[in-house]
C-alpha positions in Angstrom: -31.5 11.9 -277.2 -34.0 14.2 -275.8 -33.9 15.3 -272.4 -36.5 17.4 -270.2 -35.6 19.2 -267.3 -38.3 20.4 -265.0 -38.1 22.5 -261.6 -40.6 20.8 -259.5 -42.1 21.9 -256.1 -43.2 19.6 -254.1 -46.2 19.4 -251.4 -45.5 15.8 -248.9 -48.2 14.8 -246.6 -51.1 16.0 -249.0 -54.3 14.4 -248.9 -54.2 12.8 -252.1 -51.2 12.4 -255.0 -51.9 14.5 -257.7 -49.9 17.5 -260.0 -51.8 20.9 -259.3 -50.5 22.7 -261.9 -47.8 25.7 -262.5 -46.8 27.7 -259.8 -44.1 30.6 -259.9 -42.5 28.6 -263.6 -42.5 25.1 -261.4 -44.8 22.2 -261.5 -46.8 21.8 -258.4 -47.1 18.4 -257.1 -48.9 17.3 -254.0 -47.8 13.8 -252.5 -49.5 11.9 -249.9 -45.7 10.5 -249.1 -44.3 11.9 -245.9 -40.7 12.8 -246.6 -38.8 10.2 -245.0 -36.4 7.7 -246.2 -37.2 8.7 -249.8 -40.4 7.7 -249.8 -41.9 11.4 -251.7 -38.8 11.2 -254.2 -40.3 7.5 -255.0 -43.5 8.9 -255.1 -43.2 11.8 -256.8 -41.1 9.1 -259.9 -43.7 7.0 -259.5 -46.5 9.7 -260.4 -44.5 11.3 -263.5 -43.7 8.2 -264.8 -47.3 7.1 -264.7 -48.9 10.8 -266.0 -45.7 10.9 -268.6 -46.1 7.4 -269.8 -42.8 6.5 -269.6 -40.6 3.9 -267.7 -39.1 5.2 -263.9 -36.0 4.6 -264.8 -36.4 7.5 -267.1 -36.5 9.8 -264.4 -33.8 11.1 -262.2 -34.3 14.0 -259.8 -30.9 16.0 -260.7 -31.4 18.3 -257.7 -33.1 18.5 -254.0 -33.6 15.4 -253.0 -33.7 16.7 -249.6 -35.8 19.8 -250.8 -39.7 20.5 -251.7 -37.9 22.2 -254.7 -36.9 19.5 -256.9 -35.2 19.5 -260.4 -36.3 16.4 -262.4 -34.6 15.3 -265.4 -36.5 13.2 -267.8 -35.2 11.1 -270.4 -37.0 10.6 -274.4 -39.3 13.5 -273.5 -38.8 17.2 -274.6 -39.4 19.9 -272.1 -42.8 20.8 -274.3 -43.6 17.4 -274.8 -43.3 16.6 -271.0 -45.3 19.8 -270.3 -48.3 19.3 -272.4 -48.4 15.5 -270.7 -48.5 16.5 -266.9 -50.7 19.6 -267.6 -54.2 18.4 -269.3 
């Protein structure tokens, strides 16, 4: 089974959702989500799973929940594959 691990870094209270792009080896992802009861980390699975075309439950964030500096870990996808989906 593949399996794509991605270090994300995460910007809540943004204007708009949206990925940005690479920053420092990490996706950049703005969220209009404030960081409260989960409700970025439900974002932020939410946008992935929409950009990566793939089911949420695909998508587990394996570290920081409580961080903007996130690692994601996403299920059928390789780290390439995942890539070249979220960066167009």
């Amino acid at each position: 089974m593949l399996i794509a691990d991605l270090d994300i870094r995460v910007i809540p209270r943004a204007g708009r959702s949206g990925i940005a792009g690479l920053r420092e080896g990490a996706l950049l992802v703005k969220l209009a989500a404030a960081p409260v009861d989960g409700a970025a980390n439900q974002e932020l699975i939410a946008l992935l799973a929409k950009a990566l075309r793939i089911p949420k439950r695909d998508i587990t964030i394996v570290l920081g929940e409580r961080a903007r500096t996130k690692r994601v870990r996403i299920a059928g996808l390789d780290r390439d594959e995942a890539l070249a989906r979220l960066i167009i």
